[in-house]
N, C-alpha and C positions, 0 to 999 in steps of 0.2 A: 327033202321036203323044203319047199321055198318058203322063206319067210314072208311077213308082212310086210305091204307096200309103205315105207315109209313118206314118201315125197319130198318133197324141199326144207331142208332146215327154217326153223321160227325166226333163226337168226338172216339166210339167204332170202327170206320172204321180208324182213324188215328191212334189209339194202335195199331191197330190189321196189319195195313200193316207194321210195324217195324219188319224188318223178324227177325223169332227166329236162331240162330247158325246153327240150324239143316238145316234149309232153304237157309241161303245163303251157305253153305256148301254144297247143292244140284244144286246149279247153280243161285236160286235165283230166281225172276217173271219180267217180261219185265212191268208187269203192276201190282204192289203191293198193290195200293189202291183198285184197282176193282175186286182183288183175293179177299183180304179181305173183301169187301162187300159181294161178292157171298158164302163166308164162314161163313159169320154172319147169313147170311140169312136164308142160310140152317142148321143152327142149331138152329135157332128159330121156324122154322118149323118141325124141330124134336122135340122140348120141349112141342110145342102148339099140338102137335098131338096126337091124342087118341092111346093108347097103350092096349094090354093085359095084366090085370094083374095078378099075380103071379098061380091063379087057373085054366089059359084059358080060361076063359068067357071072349067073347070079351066085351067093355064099349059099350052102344049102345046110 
């Protein structure tokens, strides 16, 4: 039985909303914590996700 989706540490969500130069140079996020959650997120779900690899057989 799978556990609970935990998501991104309190702590990786507090790095990760200190905007990079390039960001607040862009105007910046009215809400920088919960950018940065939805960004962790979805790059964990890119990591955990089954890919094709290099031959094109999909992993099944």
């Amino acid at each position: 039985m799978p556990g609970p989706e935990t998501g991104p540490s309190e702590d990786d969500v507090r790095t990760r909303s200190q905007l990079l130069p390039e960001e607040e140079a862009a105007g910046g996020s009215c809400d920088p914590r919960e950018q940065a959650r939805l960004i962790l997120e979805d790059s964990e779900e890119r990591v955990d996700a089954p890919h094709d690899p290099p031959d094109g057989e999909p992993v099944t």
